[in-house]
C-alpha positions in Angstrom: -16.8 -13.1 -2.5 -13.3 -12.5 -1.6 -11.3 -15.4 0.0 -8.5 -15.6 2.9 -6.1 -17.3 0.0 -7.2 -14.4 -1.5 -6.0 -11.7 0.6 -2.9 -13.6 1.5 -2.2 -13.5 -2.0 -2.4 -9.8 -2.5 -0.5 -9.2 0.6 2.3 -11.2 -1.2 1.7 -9.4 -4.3 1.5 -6.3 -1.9 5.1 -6.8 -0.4 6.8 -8.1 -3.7 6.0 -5.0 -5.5 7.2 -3.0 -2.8 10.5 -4.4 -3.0 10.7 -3.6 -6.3 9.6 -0.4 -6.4 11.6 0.7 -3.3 14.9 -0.6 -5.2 14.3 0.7 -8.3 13.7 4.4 -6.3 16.9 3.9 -5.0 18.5 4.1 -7.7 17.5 7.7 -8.4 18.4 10.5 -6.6 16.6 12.2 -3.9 16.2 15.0 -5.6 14.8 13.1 -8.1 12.4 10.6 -5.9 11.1 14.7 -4.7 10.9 16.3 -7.8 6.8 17.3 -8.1 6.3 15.5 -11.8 2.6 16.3 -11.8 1.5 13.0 -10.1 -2.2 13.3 -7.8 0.8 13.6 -4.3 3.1 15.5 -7.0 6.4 13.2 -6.1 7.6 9.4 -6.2 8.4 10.1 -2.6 5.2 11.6 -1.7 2.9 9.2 -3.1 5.7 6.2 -1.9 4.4 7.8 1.8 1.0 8.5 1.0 0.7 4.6 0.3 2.5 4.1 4.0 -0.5 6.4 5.4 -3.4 4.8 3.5 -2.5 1.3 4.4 -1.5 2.5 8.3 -5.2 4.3 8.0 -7.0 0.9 6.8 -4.5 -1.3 8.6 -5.9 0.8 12.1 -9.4 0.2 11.3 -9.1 -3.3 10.2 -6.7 -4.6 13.2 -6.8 -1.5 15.5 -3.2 -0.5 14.8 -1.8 3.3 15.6 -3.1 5.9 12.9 -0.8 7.9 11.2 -1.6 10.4 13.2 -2.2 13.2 9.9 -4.5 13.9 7.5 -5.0 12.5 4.0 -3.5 16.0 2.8 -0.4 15.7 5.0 0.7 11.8 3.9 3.0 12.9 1.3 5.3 14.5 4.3 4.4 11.7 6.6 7.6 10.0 6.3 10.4 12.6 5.1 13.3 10.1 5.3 14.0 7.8 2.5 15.9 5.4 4.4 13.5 5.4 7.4 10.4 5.6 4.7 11.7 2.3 2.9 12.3 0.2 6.5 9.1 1.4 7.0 7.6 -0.2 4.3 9.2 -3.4 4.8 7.8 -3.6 8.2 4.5 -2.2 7.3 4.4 -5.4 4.4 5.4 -8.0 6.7 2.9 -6.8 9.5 0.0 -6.9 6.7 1.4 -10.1 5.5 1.3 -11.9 9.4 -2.5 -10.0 9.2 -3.5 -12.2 6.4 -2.0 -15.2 7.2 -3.7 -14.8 10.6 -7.4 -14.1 9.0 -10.3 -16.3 10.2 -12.7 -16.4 6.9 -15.9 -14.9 9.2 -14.0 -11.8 9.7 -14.1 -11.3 5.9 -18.4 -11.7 6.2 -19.1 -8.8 8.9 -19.2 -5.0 8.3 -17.0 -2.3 9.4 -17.9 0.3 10.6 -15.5 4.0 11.1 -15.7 7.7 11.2 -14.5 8.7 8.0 -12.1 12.5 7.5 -12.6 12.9 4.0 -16.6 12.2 4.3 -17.1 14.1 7.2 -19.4 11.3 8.6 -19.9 7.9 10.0 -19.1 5.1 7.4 -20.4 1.2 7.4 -19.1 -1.3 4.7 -18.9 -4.9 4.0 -15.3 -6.2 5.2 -14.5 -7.9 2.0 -15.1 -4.7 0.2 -12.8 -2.6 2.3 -10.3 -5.2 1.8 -10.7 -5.0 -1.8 -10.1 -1.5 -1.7 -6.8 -1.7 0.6 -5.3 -3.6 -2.1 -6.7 -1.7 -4.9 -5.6 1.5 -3.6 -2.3 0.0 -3.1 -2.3 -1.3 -6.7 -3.6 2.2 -8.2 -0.8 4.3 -6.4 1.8 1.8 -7.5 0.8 2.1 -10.7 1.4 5.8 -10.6 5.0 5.4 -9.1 5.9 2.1 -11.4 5.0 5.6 -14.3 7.0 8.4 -12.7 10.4 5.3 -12.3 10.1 4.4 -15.6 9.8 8.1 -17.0 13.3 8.5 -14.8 14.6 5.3 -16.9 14.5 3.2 -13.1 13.1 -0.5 -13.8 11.3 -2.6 -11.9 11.3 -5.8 -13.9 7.8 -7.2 -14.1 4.9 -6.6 -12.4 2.1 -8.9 -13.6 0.9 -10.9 -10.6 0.6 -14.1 -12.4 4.7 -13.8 -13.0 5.6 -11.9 -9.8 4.8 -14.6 -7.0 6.4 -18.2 -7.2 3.6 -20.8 -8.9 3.0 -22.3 -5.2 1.4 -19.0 -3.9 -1.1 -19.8 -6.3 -2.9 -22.2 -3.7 
């Protein structure tokens, strides 16, 4: 079962490897952060603002937050602007962070139900598992970006959780 310490964990992870992604984008180009290099939302950009519209998405259903207000097929374009993009982000982590730190362990033990776009239909799942899977997600399309950086010779120094977060977030 997962834990609060748990989630507050990953949303530490979450934000830390944000940070580091974000600043070793920054040191490309924007030409380069857009070029299409074959990635599932084709740029380091895109994918940089599908993550902002996946989270926003579960953040809504989770803590009824503002959707994005587009479509899973529109998130790469959801935020055009780097700079406003990358402010974005830092806000998004800190809101997500508070979230966490705010979480009541019962909340983790219900269901959650939404109507989900890509399905078509009405969805029910067990909290902890859609938690799970905001996290995941996050750690999946990270892990794409963290390939398309490092193919472009940007770094951004080490991402193993266990070395990332200081030794006292470790409960």
């Amino acid at each position: 079962m997962v834990t609060v310490e748990w989630v507050r964990l990953m949303a530490a992870y979450n934000a830390e490897m944000n940070l580091r992604l974000y600043a070793a984008a920054a040191t490309l180009t924007d030409a380069q952060r857009r070029e299409d290099r074959g990635a599932f939302f084709g740029s380091i950009h895109g994918t940089l603002s599908h993550l902002m519209w996946g989270d926003a998405t579960w953040m809504s259903r989770f803590a009824g937050w503002p959707t994005p207000g587009c479509s899973i097929k529109d998130s790469p374009s959801l935020h055009p602007d780097w700079v406003a993009l990358r402010v974005a982000r830092q806000d998004l982590d800190a809101r997500i962070a508070a979230w966490a730190a705010a979480m009541e362990p019962a909340w983790l033990e219900g269901n959650l139900g939404w109507f989900s776009g890509s399905l078509g239909r009405e969805v029910s799942r067990p909290r902890w598992v859609l938690v799970t899977h905001l996290f995941n997600h996050q750690t999946h399309h990270r892990g794409q970006v963290h390939a398309l950086l490092t193919g472009l010779g940007a770094a951004t120094g080490d991402t193993d959780l266990p070395f990332v977060l200081p030794e006292d977030s470790f409960g």
